[in-house]
C-alpha positions as CSV (number, residue, x, y, z in Angstrom):
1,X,36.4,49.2,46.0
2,X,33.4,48.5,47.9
3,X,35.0,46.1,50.2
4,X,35.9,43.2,46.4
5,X,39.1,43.3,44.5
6,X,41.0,41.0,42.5
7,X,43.7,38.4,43.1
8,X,47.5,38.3,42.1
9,X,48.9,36.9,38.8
10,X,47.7,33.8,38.5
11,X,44.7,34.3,41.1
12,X,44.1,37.6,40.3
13,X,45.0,40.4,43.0
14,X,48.8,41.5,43.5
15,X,49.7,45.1,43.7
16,X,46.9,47.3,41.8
17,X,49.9,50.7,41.4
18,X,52.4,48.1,40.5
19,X,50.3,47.4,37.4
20,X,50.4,51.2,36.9
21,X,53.5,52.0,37.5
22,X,55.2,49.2,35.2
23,X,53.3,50.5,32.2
24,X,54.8,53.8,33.1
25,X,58.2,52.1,34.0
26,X,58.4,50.5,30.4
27,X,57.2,54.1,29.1
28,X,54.8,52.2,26.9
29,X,52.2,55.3,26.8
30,X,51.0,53.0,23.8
31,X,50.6,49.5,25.8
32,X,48.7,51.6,28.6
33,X,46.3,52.5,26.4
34,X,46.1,49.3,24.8
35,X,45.9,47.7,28.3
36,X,42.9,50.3,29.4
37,X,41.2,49.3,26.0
38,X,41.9,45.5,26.7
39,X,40.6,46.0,30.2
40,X,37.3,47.7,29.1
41,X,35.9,44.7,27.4
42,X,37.0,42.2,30.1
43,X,33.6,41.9,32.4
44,X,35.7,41.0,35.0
45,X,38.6,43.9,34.7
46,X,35.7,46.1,33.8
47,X,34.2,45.9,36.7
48,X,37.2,45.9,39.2
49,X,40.4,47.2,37.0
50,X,40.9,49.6,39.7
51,X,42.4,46.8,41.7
52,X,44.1,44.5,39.4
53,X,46.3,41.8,41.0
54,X,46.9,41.5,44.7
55,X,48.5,38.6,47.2
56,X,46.8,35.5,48.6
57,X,45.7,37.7,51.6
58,X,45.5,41.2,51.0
59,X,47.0,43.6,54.2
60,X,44.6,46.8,54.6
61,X,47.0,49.0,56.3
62,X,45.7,52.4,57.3
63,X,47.2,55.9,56.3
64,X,48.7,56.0,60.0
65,X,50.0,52.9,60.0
66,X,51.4,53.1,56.5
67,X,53.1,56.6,57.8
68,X,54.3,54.9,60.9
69,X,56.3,52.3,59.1
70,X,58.1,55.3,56.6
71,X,58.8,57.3,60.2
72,X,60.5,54.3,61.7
73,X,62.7,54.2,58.9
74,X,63.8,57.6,58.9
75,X,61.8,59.0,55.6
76,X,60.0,61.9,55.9
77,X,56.7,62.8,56.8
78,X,54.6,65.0,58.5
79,X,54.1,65.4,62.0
80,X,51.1,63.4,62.9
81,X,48.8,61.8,66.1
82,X,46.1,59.7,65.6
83,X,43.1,59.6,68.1
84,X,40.4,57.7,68.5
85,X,37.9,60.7,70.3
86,X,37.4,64.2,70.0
87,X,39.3,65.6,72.7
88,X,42.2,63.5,71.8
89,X,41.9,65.2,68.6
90,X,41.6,68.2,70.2
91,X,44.9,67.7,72.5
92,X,46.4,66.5,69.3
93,X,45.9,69.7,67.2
94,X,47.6,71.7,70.5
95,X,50.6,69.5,71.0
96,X,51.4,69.8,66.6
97,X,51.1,73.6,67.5
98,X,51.3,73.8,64.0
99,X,50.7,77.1,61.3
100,X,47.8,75.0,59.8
101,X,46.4,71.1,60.8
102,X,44.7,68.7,58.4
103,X,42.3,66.3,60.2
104,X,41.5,62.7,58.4
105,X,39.5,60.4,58.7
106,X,40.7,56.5,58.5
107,X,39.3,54.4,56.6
108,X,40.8,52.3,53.8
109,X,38.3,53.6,51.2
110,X,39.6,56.0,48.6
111,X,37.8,59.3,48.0
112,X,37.7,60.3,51.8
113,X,38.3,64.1,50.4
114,X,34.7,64.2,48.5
115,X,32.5,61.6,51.8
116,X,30.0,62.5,53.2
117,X,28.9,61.4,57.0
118,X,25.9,60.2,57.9
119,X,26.3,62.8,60.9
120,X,25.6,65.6,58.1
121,X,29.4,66.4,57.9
122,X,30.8,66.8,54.5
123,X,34.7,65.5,53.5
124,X,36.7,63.1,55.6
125,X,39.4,65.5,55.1
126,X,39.4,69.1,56.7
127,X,42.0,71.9,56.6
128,X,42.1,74.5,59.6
129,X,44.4,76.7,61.5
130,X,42.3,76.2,65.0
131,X,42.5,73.4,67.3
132,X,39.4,74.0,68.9
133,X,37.6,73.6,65.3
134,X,40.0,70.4,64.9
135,X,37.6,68.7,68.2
136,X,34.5,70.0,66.5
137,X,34.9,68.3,63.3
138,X,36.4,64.9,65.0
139,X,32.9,64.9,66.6
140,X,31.4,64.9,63.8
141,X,33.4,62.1,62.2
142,X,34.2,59.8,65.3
143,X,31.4,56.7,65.6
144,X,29.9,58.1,62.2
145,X,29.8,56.6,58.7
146,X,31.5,58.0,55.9
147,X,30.5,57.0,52.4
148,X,32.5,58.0,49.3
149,X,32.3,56.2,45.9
150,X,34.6,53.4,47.2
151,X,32.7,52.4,50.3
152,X,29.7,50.4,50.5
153,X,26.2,52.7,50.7
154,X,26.0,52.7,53.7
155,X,29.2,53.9,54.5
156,X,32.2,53.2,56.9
157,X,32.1,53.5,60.3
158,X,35.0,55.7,61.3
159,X,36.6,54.9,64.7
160,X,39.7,56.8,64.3
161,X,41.2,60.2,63.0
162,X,44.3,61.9,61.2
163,X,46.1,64.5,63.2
164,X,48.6,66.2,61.2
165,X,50.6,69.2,60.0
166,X,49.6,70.8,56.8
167,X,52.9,71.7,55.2
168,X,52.4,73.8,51.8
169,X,53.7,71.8,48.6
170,X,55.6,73.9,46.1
171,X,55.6,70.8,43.6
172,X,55.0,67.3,43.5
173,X,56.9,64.2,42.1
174,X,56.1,60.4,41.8
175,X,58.4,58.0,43.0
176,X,58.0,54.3,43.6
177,X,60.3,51.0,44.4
178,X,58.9,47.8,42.8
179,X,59.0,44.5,42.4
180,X,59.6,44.1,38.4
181,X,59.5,40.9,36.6
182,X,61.2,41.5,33.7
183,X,64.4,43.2,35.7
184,X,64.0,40.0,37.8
185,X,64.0,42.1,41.1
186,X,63.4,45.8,42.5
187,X,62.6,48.6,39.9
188,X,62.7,52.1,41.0
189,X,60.3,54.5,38.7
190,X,60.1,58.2,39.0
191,X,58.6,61.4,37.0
192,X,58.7,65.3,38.0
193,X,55.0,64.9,37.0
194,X,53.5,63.7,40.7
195,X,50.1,64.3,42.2
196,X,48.3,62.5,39.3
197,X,47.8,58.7,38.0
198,X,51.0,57.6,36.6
199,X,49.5,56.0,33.9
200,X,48.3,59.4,32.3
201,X,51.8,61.0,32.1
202,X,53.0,57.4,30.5
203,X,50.5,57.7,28.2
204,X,51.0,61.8,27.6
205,X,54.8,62.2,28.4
206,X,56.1,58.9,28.4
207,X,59.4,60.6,28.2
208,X,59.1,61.9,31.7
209,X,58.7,58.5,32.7
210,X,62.3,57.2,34.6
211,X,63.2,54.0,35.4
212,X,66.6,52.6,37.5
213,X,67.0,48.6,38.0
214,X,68.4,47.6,41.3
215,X,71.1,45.2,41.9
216,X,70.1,43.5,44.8
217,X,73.3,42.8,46.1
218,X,74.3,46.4,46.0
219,X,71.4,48.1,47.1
220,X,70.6,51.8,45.4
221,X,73.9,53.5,45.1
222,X,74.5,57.2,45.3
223,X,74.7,57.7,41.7
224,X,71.5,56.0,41.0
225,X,69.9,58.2,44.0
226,X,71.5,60.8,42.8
227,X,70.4,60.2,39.4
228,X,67.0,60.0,40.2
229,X,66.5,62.4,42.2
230,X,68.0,65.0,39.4
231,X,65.3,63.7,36.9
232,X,62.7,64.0,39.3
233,X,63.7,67.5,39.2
234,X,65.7,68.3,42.9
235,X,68.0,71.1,42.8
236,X,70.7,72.1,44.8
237,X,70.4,70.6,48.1
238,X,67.5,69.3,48.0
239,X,68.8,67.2,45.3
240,X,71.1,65.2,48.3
241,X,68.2,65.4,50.5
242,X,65.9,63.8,47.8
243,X,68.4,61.1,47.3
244,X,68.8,60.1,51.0
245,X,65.2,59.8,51.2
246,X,65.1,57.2,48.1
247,X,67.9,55.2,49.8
248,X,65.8,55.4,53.2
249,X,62.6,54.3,51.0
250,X,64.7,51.4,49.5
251,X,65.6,50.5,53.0
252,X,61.8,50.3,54.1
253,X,61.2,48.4,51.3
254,X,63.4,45.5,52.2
255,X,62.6,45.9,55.9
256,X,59.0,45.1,55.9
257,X,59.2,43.0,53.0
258,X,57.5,45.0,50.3
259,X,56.6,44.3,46.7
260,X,55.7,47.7,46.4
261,X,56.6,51.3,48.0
262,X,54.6,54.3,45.4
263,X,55.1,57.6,47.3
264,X,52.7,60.1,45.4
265,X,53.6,63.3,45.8
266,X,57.2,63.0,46.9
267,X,57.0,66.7,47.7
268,X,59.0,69.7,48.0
269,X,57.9,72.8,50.7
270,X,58.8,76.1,50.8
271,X,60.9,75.9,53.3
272,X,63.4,73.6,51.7
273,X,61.8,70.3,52.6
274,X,61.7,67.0,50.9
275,X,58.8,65.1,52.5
276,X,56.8,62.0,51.7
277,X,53.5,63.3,51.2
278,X,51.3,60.1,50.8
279,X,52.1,56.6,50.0
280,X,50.5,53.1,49.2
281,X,52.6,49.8,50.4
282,X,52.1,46.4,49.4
283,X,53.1,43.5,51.4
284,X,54.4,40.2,50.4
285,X,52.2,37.7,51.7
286,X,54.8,34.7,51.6
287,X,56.9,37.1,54.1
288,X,53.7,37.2,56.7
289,X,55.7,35.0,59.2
290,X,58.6,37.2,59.6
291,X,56.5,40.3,59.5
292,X,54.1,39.5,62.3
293,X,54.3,43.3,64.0
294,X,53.6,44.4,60.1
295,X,50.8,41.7,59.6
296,X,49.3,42.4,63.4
297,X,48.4,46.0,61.5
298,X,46.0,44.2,59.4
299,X,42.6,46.1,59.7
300,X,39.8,43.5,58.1
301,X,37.0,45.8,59.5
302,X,36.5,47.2,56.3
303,X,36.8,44.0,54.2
304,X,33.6,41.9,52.5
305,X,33.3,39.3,55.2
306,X,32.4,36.6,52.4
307,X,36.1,37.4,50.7
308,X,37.7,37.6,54.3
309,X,35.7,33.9,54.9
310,X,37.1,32.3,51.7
311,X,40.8,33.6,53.2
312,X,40.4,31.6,55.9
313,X,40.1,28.5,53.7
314,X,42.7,29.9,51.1
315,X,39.9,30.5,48.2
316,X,39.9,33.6,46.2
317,X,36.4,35.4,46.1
318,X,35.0,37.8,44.8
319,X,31.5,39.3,45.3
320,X,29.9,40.9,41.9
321,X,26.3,41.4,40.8
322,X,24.9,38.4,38.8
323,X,23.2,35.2,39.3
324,X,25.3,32.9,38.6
325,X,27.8,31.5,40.4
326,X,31.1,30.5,39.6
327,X,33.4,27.8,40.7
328,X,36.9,27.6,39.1
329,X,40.7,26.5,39.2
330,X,42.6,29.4,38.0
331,X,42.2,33.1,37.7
332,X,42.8,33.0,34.1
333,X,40.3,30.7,33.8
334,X,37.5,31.8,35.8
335,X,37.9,35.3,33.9
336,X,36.8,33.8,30.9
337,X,34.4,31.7,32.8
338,X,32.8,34.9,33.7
339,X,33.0,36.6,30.4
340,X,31.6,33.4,28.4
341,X,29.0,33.7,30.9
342,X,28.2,37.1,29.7
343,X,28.9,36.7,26.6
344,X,25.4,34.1,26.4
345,X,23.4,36.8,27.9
346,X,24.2,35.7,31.4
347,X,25.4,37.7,34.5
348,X,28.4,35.9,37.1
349,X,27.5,36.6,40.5
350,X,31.1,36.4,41.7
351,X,35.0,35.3,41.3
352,X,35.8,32.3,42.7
353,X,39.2,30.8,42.2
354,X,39.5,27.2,44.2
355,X,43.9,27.2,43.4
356,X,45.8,24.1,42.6
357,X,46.1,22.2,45.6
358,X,42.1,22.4,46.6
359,X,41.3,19.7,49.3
360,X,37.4,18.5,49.6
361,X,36.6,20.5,52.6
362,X,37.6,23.8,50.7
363,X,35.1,22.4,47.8
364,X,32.4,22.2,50.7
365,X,33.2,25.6,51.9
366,X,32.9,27.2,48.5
367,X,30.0,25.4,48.0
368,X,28.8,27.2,51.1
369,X,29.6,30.5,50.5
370,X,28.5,30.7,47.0
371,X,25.1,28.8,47.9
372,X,24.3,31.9,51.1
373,X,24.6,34.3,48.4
374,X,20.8,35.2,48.0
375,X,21.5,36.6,44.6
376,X,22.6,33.4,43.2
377,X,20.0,31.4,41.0
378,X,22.7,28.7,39.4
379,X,26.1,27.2,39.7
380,X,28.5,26.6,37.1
381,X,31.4,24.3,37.9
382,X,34.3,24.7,35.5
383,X,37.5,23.0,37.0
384,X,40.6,21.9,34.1
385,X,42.6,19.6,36.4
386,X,46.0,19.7,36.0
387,X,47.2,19.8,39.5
388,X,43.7,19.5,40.4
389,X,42.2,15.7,40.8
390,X,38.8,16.1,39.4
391,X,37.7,12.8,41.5
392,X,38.6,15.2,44.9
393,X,35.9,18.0,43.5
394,X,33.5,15.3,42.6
395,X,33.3,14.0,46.3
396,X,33.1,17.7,47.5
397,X,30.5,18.6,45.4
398,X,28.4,15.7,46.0
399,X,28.7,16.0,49.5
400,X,27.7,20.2,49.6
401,X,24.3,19.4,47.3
402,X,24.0,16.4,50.1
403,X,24.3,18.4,53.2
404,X,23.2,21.8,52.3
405,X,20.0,20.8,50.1
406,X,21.6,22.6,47.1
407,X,18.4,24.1,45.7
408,X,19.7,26.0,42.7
409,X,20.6,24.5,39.1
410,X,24.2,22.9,39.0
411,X,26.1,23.3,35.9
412,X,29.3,20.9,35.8
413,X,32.3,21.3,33.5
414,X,35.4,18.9,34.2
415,X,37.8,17.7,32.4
416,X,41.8,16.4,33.1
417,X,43.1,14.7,36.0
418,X,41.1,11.4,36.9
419,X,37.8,12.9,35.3
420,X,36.6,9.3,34.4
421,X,36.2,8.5,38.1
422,X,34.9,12.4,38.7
423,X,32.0,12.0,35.8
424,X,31.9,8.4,38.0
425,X,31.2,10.0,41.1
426,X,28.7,13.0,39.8
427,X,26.7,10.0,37.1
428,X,26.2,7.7,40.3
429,X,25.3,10.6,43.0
430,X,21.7,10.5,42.2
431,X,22.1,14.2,42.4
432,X,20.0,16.6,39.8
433,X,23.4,17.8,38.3
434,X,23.8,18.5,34.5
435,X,27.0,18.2,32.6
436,X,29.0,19.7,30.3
437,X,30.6,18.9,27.7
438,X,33.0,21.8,27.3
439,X,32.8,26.0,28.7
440,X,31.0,27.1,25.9
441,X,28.3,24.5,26.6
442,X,28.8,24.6,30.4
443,X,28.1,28.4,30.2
444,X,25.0,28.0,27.8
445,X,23.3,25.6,29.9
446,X,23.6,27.4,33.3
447,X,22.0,30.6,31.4
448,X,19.3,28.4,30.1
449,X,18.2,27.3,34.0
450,X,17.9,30.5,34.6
451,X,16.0,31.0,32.3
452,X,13.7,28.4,33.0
């Protein structure tokens, strides 16, 4: 992910498995492949349809933490410690006394498996049956950078480490809890097919796709654990055990809050054992101030510090690689800012959603982050007001090109609330700014000052 992603519904970024697992809820092997077509020729989803739609203020929870949350609520995991130097590690690996110990490094980056560290080690993830080779390789991770395809090139620095038992798998399921639209509250989805993307059994064997809607009032009941758990393909006892832990995942889910619990694999051992292999949560942002031990978990380390700046003044951002820079109301509308952009042989250089209620000090702010952004040549302004007052993001972009010497072309597009008195304001400034007459011409003329 390269520290970007996208916002929620209607400012892009809510929960990027959700996404997958309601296509594979619905079964719609036919819409996910529509949707993956769709996605394809969106610049935007193109570039970042890996992490379609999360909150407001995204919560980076490492796999520790994530684990820690499932233990507390009785679902099972492995046996784990997390340290922070080798010969913690090392005393970590003796206390599991374990048959065979899997050592990982934490970082929020995807592809840990296939990193390698700048300290010459290769893989973030290590199987071994000695302790003693458990410090070696923590010494080779700890204070070292990991890079993988989701992490900047440079890497990650790692600054703590996985200690866990590595229990054998005889088979794999999915199972996740969700929030679902359509159902109007919680979804549970399952497949015997686990270990893989969702969205290729939906699209291959849709019919091993299962879905059960919650009643909220209710809760999961037996039969629906029970249910579940039978298509997911648990036999015998572990058909009750698999059921107690989907009642115990529902009960995590409404704890903390969740919009989304995707366990993948929900596994069975050898010995008999239903355990929670790996698993992604998603928060609900609007629930941040009754989760404040949940929220307190949030590791930013890892995040772009432009998108964690823009947070901090409630602005959705996203860094990508063009020129030119774009300042919009809406998610939905400054996707097809950036694909008009593209589609007249220019490049966006980011995602930048200003929301309904924007104030003039968050149009300075933007105005400051998208002006530090050496890449950027131009600015194209492209604000619909409907809850929006144009006049508001008049006065804060006259006052930005004021105080920070705006040096780059500015491209303005408004239209809606009070946009006499806006055009007013921008006509009267004195200020080198060009307007637009509509997107289409907006996005033209910001490619042609480039081009100058």
């Amino acid at each position: 992910m390269n520290g970007s992603a996208l916002t929620r519904t209607c400012s892009l970024r809510h929960y990027s498995v959700a996404l997958r697992v309601n296509m594979a809820a619905s079964m719609a092997s036919q819409a996910a492949r529509g949707l993956r077509t769709a996605a394809s020729k969106h610049v935007l989803l193109d570039k970042l349809k890996s992490t379609w739609l999360n909150p407001r203020r995204w919560l980076n929870l490492q796999e520790y933490q994530s684990k820690k949350l499932m233990q507390e609520s009785g679902v099972a995991v492995q046996r784990f410690y997390v340290a922070d130097t080798a010969s913690e590690a090392l005393e970590a690996a003796k206390r599991l006394n374990a048959k065979e110990i899997v050592l990982k490094a934490q970082i929020l980056a995807g592809g840990r498996g296939k990193g390698v560290f700048d300290s010459g080690l290769k893989g973030g993830v290590h199987l071994t049956k000695d302790p003693a080779v458990v410090g070696e390789l923590a010494n080779k991770m700890l204070g070292f950078n990991l890079t993988t395809k989701q992490t900047p090139k440079d890497g990650v620095k790692v600054k703590m480490v996985m200690v866990a038992e590595a229990l054998d798998i005889s088979r794999e399921t999915y199972f996740a809890i969700l929030m679902d639209r359509s159902c109007n509250g919680p979804v549970m989805v399952g497949s015997p097919q686990g270990g893989m993307d969702i969205e290729e059994v939906a699209a291959s064997t849709p019919e091993l796709i299962f879905k059960e809607v919650i009643d909220i009032f209710e809760g999961v009941r037996d039969d629906q654990a029970l249910r579940m758990a039978t298509n997911l393909g648990f036999k015998g006892p572990l058909q009750r055990q698999a059921a107690d832990q989907i009642k115990r995942l529902y009960d995590l889910f409404l704890k903390v809050d969740a919009t989304q619990v995707e366990v993948n694999p929900l596994g069975e051992t050898p010995e008999g054992q239903v355990v929670c292999f790996d698993a992604k949560i998603n928060f609900d942002d609007n629930a941040e101030f009754r989760q404040k031990a949940v929220f307190a978990m949030d590791d930013m380390a890892e995040s772009d510090p432009t998108e964690t700046e823009a947070a901090k003044w409630d602005l959705k951002y996203i860094g990508l690689d063009g020129n030119i820079a774009c300042f919009v109301n809406g998610a939905g509308l400054a996707m097809a800012t950036c694909d008009i952009i593209d589609l007249h042989g220019g490049k966006p250089a980011n995602f930048l959603d200003l929301g309904g209620g924007v104030q003039e000090r968050q149009v300075y702010e933007a105005f400051k982050m998208l002006t530090a952004d050496p890449k950027v040549e131009a600015i194209l302004v492209n604000i619909f007001g409907g809850i929006v007052n144009c006049a508001i993001i008049a006065n804060g972009i006259t006052k930005a090109c004021r105080e920070l010497e705006l040096k780059v072309p500015l491209v303005v597009r408004l239209e809606g609330t009070n946009v006499l008195e806006a055009k007013r304001i921008l006509n009267e400034s004195g200020l080198p700014i060009t307007a637009a007459e509509n997107l289409d011409d907006a996005a033209k003329k910001a490619v042609a000052a480039i081009q100058k």
